[in-house]
C-alpha positions as CSV (number, residue, x, y, z in Angstrom):
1,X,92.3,95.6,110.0
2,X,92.0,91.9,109.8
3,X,94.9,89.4,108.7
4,X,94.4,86.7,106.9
5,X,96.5,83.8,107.0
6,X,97.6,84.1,103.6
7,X,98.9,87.7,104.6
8,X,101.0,86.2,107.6
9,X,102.8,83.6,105.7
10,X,104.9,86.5,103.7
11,X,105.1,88.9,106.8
12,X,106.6,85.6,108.4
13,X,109.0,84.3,105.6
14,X,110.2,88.1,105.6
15,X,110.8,88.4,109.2
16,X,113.0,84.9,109.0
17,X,115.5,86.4,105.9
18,X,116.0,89.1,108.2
19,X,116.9,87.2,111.3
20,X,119.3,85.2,109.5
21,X,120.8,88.3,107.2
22,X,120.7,90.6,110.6
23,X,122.1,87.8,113.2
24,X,125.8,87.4,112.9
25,X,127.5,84.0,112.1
26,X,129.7,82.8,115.0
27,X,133.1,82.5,113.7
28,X,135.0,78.9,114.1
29,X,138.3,79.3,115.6
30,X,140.8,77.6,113.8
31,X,143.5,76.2,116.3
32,X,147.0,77.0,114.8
33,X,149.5,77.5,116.9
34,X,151.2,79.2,114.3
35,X,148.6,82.2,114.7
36,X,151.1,82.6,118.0
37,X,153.8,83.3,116.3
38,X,153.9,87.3,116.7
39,X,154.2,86.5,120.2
40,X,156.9,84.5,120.0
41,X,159.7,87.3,121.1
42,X,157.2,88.2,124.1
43,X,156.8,84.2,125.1
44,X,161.2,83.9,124.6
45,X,162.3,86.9,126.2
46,X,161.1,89.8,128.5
47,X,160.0,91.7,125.7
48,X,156.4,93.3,126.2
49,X,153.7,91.7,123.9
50,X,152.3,93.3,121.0
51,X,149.1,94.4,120.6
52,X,149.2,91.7,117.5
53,X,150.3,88.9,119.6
54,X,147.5,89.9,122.2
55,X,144.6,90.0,120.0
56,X,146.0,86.9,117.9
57,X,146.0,85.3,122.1
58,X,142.3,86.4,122.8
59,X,141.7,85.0,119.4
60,X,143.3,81.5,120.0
61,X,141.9,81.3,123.4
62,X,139.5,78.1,122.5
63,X,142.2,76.5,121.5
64,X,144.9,77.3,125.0
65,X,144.3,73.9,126.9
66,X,145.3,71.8,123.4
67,X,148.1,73.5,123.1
68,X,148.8,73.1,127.1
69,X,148.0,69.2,126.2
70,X,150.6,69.2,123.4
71,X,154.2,67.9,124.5
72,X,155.8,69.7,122.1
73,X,154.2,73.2,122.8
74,X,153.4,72.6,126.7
75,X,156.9,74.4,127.7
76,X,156.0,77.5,125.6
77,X,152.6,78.4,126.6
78,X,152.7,76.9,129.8
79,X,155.9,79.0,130.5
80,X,156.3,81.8,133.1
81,X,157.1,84.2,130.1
82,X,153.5,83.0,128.3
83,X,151.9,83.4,131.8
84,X,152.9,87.3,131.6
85,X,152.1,88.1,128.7
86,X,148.8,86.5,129.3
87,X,148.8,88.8,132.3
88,X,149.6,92.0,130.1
89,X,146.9,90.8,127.3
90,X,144.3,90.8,130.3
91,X,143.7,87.3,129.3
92,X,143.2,84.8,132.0
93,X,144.9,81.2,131.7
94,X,142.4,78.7,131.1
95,X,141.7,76.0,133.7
96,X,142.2,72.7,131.7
């Protein structure tokens, strides 16, 4: 069975709507450090984190060395507390 080119330009545009339905979007990060805040008891105090506050970490990970840059959050997520319970996540601390 021989195919023409006019049979390949539908096979073609087909296979292209399924690569883009079938291949999934990457998702932007947006960087809010309020998406830390239910790790805020575990960054404070000894408590454990949550598994909230870790997957709310892994999801603001892009974002870690801004808020290391910021003066006003530095002393939070630069902490010893924030350090273990990036530790108890399993998430290492970025190298900024």
């Amino acid at each position: 069975m021989v195919m023409t080119k006019a049979t390949w330009v539908p096979v073609l545009a087909l296979a292209a709507v399924l690569l883009v339905i079938l291949t999934p979007a990457a998702e932007a990060v947006t960087c809010s450090p309020m998406q830390l805040s239910p790790c805020a008891a575990a960054i404070t105090s000894s408590s454990p984190p949550s598994a909230l506050c870790c997957a709310k970490l892994k999801e603001q990970k892009p974002c870690l060395c801004g808020y290391m840059r910021n003066p006003s959050l530095r002393r939070f997520v630069s902490s010893s507390n924030a350090r273990k319970v990036s530790n108890r996540c399993k998430l290492p601390i970025p190298k900024c």
